[in-house]
C-alpha positions as a LaTeX table, in Angstrom:
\begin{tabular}{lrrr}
\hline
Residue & $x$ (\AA) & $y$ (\AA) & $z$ (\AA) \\
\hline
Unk1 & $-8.26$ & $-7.68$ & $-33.95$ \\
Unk2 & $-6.70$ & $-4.65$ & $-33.05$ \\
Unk3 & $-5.35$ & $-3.65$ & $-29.29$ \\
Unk4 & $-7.76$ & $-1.10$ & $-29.21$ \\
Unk5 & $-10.35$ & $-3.40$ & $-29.07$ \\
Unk6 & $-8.87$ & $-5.13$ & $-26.15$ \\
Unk7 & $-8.27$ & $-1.67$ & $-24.11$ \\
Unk8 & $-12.43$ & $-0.34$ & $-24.79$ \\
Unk9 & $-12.92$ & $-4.08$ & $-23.20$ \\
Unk10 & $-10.95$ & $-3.94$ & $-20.40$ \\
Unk11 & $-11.93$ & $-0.68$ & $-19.16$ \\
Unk12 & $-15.91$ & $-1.66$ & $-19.60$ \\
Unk13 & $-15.38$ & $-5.12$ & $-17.89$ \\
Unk14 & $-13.62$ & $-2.59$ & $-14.91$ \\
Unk15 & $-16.83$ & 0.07 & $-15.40$ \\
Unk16 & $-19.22$ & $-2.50$ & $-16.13$ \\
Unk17 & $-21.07$ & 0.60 & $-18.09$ \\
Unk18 & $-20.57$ & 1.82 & $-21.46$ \\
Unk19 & $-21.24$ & 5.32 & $-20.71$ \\
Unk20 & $-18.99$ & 4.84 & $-17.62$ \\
Unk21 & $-16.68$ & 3.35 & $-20.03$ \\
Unk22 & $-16.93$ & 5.75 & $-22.55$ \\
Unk23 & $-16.36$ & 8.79 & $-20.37$ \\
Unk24 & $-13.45$ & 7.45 & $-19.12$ \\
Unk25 & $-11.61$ & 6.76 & $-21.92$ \\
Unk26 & $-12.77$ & 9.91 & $-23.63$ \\
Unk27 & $-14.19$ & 8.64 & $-26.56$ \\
Unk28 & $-18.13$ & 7.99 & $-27.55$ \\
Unk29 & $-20.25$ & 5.11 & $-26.41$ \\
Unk30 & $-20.72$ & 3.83 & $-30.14$ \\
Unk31 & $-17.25$ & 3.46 & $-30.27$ \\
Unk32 & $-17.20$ & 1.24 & $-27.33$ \\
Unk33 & $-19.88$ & $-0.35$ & $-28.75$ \\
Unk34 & $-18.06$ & $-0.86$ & $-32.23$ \\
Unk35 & $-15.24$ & $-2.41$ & $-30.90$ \\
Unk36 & $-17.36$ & $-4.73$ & $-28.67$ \\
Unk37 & $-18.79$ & $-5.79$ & $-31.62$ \\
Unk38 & $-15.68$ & $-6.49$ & $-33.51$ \\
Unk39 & $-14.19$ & $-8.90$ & $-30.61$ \\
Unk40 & $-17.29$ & $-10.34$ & $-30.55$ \\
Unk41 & $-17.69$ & $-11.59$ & $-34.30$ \\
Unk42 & $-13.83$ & $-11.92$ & $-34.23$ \\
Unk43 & $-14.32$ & $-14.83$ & $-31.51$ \\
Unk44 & $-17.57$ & $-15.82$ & $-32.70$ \\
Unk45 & $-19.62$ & $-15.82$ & $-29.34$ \\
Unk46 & $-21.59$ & $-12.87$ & $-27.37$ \\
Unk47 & $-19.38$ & $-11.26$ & $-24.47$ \\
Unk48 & $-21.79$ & $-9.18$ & $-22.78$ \\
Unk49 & $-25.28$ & $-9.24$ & $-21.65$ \\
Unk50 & $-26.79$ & $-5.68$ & $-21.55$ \\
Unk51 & $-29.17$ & $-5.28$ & $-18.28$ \\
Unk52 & $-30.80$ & $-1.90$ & $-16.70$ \\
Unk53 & $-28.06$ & $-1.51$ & $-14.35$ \\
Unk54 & $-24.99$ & $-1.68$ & $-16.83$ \\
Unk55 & $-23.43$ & $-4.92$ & $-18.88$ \\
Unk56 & $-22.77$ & $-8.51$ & $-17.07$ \\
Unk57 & $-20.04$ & $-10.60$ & $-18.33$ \\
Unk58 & $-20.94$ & $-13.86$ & $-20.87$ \\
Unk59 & $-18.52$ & $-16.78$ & $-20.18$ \\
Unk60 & $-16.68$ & $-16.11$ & $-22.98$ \\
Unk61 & $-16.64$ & $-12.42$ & $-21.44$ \\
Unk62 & $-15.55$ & $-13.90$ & $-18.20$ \\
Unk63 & $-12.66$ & $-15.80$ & $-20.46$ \\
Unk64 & $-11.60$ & $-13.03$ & $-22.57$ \\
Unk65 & $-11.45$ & $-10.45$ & $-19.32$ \\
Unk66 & $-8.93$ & $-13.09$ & $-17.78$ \\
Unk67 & $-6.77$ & $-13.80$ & $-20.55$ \\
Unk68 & $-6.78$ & $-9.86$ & $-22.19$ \\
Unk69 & $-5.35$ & $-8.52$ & $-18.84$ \\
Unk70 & $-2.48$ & $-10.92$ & $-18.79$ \\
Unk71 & $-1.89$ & $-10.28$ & $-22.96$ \\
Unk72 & $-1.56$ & $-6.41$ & $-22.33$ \\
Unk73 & 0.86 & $-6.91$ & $-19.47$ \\
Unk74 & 3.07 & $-8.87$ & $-21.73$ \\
Unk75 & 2.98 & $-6.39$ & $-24.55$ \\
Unk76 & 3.68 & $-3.73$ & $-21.59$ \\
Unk77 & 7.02 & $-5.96$ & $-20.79$ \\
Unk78 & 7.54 & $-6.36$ & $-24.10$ \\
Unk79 & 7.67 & $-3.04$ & $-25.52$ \\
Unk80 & 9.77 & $-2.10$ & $-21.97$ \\
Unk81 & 12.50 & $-4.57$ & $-23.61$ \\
Unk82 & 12.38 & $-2.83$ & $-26.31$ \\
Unk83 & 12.39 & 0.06 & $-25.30$ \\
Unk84 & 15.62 & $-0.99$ & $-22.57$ \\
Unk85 & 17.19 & $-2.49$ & $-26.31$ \\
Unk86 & 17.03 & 0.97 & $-28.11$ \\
Unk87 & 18.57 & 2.30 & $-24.53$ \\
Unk88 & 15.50 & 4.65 & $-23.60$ \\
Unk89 & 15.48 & 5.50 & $-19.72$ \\
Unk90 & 11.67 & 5.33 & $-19.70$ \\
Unk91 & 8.88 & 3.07 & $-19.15$ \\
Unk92 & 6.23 & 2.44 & $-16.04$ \\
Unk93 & 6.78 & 0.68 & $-12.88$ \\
Unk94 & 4.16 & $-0.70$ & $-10.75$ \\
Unk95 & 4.56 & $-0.92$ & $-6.97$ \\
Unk96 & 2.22 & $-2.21$ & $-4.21$ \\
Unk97 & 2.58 & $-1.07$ & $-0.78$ \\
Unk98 & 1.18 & $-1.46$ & 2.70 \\
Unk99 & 1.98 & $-0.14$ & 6.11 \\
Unk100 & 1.90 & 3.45 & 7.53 \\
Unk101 & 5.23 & 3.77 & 7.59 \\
Unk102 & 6.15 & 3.83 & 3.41 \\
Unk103 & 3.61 & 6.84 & 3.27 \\
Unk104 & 5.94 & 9.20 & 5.02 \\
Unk105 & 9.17 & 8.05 & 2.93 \\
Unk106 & 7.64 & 7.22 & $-0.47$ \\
Unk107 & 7.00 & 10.70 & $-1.27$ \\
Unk108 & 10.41 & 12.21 & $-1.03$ \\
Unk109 & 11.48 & 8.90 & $-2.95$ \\
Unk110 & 9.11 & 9.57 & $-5.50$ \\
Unk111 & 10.30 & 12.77 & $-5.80$ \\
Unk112 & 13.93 & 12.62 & $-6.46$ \\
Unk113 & 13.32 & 9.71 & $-8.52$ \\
Unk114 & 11.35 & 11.58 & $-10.69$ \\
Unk115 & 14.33 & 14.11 & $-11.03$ \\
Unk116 & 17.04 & 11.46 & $-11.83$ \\
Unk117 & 14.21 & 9.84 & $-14.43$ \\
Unk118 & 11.27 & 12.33 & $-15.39$ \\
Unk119 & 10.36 & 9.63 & $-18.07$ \\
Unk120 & 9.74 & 6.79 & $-16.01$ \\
Unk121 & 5.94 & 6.99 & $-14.84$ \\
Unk122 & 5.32 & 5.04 & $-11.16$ \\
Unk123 & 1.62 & 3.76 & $-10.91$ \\
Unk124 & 1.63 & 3.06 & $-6.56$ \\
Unk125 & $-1.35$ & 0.99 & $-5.54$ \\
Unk126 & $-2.11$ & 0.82 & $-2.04$ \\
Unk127 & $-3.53$ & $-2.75$ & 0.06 \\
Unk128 & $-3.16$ & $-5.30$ & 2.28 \\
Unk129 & 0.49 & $-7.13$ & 2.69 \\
Unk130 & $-1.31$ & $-10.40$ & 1.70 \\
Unk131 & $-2.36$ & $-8.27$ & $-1.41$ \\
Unk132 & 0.52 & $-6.65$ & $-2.19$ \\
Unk133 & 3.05 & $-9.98$ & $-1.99$ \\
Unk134 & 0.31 & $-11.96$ & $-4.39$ \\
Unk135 & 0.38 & $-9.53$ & $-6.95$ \\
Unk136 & 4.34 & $-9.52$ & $-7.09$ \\
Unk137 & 4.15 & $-13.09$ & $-7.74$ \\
Unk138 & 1.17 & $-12.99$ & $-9.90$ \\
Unk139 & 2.71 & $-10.54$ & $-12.25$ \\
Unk140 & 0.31 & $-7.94$ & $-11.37$ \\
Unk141 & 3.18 & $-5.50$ & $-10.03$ \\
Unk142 & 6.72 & $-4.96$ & $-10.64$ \\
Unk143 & 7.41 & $-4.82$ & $-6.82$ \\
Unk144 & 5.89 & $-4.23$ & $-3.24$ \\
Unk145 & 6.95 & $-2.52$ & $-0.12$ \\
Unk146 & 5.27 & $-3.98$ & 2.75 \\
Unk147 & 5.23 & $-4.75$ & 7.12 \\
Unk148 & 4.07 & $-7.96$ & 8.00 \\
Unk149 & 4.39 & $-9.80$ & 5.65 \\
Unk150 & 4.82 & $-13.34$ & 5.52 \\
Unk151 & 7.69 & $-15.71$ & 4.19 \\
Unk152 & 7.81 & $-16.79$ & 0.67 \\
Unk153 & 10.71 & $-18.51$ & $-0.82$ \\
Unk154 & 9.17 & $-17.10$ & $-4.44$ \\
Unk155 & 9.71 & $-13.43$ & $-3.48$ \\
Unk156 & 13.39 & $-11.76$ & $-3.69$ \\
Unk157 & 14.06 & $-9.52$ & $-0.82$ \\
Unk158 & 16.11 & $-6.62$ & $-1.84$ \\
Unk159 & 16.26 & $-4.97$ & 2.12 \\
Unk160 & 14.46 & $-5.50$ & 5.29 \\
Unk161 & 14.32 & $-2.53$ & 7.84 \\
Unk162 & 13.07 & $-3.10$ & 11.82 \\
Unk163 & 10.38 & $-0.80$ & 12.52 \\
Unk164 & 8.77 & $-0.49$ & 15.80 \\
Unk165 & 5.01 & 0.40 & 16.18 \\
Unk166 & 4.47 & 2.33 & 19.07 \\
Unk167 & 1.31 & 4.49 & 20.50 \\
Unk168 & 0.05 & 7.42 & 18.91 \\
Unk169 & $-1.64$ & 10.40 & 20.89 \\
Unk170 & $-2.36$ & 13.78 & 21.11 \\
Unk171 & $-0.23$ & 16.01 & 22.74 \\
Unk172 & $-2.31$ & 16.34 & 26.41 \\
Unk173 & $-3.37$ & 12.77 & 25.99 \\
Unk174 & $-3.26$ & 11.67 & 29.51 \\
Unk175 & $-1.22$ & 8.45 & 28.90 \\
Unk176 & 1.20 & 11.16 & 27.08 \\
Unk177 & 2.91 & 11.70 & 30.59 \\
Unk178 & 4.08 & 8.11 & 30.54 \\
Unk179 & 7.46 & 7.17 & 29.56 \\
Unk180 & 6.37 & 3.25 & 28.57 \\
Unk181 & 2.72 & 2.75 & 28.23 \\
Unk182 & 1.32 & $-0.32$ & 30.30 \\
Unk183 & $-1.39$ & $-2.51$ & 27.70 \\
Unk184 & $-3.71$ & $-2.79$ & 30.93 \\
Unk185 & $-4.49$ & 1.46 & 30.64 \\
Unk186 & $-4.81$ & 1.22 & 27.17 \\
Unk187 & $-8.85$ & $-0.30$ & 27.98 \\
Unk188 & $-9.66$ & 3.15 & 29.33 \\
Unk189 & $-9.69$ & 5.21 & 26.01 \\
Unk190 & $-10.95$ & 4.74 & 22.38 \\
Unk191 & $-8.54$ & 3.25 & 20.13 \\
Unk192 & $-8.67$ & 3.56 & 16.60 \\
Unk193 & $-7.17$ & 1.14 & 13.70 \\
Unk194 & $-8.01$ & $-1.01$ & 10.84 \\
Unk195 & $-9.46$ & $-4.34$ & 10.88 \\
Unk196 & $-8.28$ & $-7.59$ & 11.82 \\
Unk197 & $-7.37$ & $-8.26$ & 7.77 \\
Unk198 & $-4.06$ & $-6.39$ & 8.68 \\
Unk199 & $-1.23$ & $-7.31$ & 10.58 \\
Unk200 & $-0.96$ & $-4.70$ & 13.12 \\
Unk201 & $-4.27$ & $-5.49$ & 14.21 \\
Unk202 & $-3.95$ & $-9.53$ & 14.04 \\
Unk203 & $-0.42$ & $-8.84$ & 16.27 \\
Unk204 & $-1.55$ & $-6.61$ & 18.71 \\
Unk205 & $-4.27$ & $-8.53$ & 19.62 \\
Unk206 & $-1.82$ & $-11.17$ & 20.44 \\
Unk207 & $-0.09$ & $-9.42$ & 21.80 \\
Unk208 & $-2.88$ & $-9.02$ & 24.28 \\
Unk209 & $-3.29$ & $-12.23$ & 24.76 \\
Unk210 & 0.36 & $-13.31$ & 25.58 \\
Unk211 & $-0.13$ & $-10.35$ & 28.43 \\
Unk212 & $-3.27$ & $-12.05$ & 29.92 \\
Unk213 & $-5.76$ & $-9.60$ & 28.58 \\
Unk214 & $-8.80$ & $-9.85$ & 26.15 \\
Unk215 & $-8.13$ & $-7.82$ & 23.03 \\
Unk216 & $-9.58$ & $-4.95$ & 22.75 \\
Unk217 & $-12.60$ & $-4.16$ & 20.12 \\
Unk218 & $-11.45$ & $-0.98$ & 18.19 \\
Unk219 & $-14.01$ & 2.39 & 18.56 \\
Unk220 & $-12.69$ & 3.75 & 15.39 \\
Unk221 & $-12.45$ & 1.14 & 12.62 \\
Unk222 & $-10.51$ & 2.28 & 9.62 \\
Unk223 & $-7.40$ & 1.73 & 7.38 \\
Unk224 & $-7.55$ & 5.42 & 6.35 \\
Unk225 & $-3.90$ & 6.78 & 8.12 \\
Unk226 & $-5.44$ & 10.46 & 7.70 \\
Unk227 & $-8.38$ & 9.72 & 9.51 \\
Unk228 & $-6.99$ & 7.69 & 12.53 \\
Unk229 & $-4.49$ & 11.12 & 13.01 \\
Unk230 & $-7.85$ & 13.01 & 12.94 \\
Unk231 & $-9.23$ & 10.86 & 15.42 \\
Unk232 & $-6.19$ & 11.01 & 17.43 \\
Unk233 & $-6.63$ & 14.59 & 17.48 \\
Unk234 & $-9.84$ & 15.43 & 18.46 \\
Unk235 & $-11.13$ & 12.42 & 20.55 \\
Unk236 & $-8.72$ & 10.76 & 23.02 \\
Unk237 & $-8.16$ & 7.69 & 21.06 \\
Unk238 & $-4.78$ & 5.84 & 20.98 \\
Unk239 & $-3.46$ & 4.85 & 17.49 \\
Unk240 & $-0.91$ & 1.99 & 16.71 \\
Unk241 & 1.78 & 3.06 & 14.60 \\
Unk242 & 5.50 & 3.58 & 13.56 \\
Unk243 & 6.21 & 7.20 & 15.14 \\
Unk244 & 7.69 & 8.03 & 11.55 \\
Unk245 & 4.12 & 8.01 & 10.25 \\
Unk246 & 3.09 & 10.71 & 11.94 \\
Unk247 & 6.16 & 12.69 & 11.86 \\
Unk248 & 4.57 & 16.15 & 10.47 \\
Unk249 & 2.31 & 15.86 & 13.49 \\
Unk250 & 5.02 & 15.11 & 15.93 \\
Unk251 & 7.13 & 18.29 & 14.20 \\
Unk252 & 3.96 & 20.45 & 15.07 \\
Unk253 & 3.59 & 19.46 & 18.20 \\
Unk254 & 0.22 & 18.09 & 17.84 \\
Unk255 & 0.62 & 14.70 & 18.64 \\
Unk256 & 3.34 & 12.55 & 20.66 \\
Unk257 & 4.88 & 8.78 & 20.53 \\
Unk258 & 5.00 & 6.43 & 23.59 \\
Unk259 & 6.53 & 3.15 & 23.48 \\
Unk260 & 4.63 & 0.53 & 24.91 \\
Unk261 & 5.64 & $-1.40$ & 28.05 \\
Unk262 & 8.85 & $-3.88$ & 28.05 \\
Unk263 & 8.36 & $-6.58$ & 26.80 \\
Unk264 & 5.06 & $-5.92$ & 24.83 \\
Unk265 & 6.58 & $-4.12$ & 21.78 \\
Unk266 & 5.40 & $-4.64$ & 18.70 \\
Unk267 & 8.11 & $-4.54$ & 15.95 \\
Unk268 & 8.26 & $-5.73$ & 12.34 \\
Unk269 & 10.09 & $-5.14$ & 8.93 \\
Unk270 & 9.58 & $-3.09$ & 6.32 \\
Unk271 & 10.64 & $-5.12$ & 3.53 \\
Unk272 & 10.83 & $-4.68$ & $-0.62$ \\
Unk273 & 10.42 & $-7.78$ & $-2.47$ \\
Unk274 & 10.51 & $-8.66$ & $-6.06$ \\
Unk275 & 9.64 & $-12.22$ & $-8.15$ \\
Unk276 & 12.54 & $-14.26$ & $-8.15$ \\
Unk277 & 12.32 & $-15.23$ & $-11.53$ \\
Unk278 & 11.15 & $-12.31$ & $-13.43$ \\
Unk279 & 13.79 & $-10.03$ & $-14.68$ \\
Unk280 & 12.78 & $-6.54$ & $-14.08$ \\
Unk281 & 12.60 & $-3.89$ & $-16.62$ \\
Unk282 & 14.79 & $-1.03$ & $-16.99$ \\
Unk283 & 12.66 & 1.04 & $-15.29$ \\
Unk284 & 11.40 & $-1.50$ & $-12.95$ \\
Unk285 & 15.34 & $-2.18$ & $-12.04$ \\
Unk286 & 16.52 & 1.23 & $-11.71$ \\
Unk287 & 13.53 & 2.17 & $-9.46$ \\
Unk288 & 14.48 & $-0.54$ & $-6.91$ \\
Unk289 & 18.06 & $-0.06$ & $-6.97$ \\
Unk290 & 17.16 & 3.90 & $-5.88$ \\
Unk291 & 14.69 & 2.89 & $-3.14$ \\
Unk292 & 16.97 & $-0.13$ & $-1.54$ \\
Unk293 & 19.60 & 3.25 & $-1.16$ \\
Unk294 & 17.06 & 5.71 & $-0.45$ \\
Unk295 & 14.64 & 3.99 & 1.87 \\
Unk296 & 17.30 & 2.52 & 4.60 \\
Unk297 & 18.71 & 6.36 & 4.83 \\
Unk298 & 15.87 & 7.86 & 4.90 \\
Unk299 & 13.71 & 5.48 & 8.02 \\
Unk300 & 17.79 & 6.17 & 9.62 \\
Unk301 & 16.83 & 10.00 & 9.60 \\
Unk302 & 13.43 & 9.83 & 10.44 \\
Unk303 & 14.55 & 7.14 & 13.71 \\
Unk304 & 17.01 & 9.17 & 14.84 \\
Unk305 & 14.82 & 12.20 & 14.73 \\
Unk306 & 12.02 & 10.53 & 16.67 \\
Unk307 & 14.65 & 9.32 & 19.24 \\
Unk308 & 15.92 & 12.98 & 20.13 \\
Unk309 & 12.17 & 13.65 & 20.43 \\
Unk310 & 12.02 & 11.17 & 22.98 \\
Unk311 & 14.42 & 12.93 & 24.80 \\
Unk312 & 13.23 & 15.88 & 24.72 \\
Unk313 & 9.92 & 15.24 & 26.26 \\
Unk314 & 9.09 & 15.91 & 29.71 \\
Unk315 & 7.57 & 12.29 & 30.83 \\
Unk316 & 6.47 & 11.22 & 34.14 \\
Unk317 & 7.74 & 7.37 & 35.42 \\
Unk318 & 5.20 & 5.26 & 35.22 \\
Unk319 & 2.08 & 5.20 & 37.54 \\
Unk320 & 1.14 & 1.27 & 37.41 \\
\hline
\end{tabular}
């Protein structure tokens, strides 16, 4: 059986199409077809069923797609070990993440990374905290950055960083005049964020609650961070966020942070967590050594900045 085989598989069990399949991995659908057929006699039993709308899974597919991810992960780790053995700065890391926050700071770190190691290739996957933390300790990922996240005594926390979520508006949004935003005017304009799988939305609607009020239903549904700042921007909806998120927006003067109202702040950590147990790759190590550095001095920047913007603003008291 060769690991070819195992790679056509895993990309048709992801396509569930040959063609699909096929076109993906560049090569023609009889080969796909081929090496289906050689896993198949090799473990004796069918693992497909052909139907008009692509190819179901056999139990023995269902078996095979289980156990072939976790064998090509190994042989990933193991030629990494390898490779770290013949001293080779290269290899692939895997990072989840989650929160708006690590989109505005993950860039630049990818970037400089990729100067100090142009061989290392970074595969980012981007989901829920709950996600991202079960993958770390499932093996699916090297590492996650995430906000809201809960406590496992499994994970390895390499930093936590406090980041406040405040509210998000355009620039002649008239709550913008405010220098702390009261939750009770936040009922009189659309407010857009993602659903109540996230954190942000499960804490500010306690948030709510511990302030007497009945949490608000969100007009603009969505996880998408570019389309809540295009919401923001040409409707009058409120977004909940770390100001850092939006910082190119703030910069342009398009939209503006508030804080909310003492003592209703909403405030969590960014964290990066590893497995406990699992020793990292070279690759894997080197990339988390760079962003425990990078990613403290960088959110310092970016705080400070948003700070002196504060100040800067001409804000009204507040009109309760």
């Amino acid at each position: 059986m060769k690991l070819q085989a195992i790679t056509y598989f895993n990309e048709l069990v992801r396509s569930r199409s040959i063609r699909q399949a096929a076109e993906t991995l560049g090569v023609s659908p009889t080969a796909i077809s081929r090496q289906l057929e050689n896993l198949e006699h090799y473990f004796g039993a069918p693992l497909i069923i052909r139907n008009a709308r692509g190819i179901t899974l056999t139990a023995a597919g269902e078996t095979l797609a289980k156990r072939s991810k976790e064998m090509m992960r190994d042989i990933s780790k193991t030629r990494q070990a390898i490779d770290d053995l013949r001293g080779l700065k290269q290899g692939n890391v895997s990072i989840y993440v989650n929160g708006a926050a690590i989109h505005t700071m993950l860039a630049p770190a990818l970037a400089q990374f990729y100067a100090l190691y142009p061989a290392i290739t970074i595969t980012v996957t981007v989901s829920s905290a709950h996600d991202a933390v079960s993958a770390v300790l499932n093996g699916n990922t090297d590492m996650a950055v995430t906000m809201f996240s809960e406590a496992d005594p499994q994970l390895d926390i390499r930093f936590k960083l406090p980041v406040r979520h405040e509210l998000i508006m355009a620039r002649n949004h008239p709550l913008a005049t405010l220098s702390e935003v009261p939750l009770k005017k936040m009922k009189d304009y659309p407010i857009a964020m993602p659903d109540r799988s996230f954190g942000i939305r499960r804490n500010f609607d306690h948030l709510q609650r511990v302030a007497g009020l009945q949490p608000l239903d969100s007009t603009f549904t969505t996880s998408s961070l570019e389309l809540q700042k295009e919401v923001a921007l040409r409707t009058s909806a409120l977004l909940i966020l770390p100001a850092m998120s939006v910082i190119r927006e703030i910069r342009a003067n398009e939209l503006v942070a508030r804080p909310f109202e003492k003592p209703y702040i909403i405030e969590t950590d960014l964290q990066l967590s590893r497995a406990q147990k699992v020793p990292p790759s070279f690759a894997a190590a080197k990339f988390a050594e760079f962003l425990e550095t990078f990613l403290p001095a960088e959110a310092k920047i970016l705080q400070e900045e948003m700070e002196k913007s504060h100040e800067n603003t001409n804000i009204q008291p507040n009109q309760h």
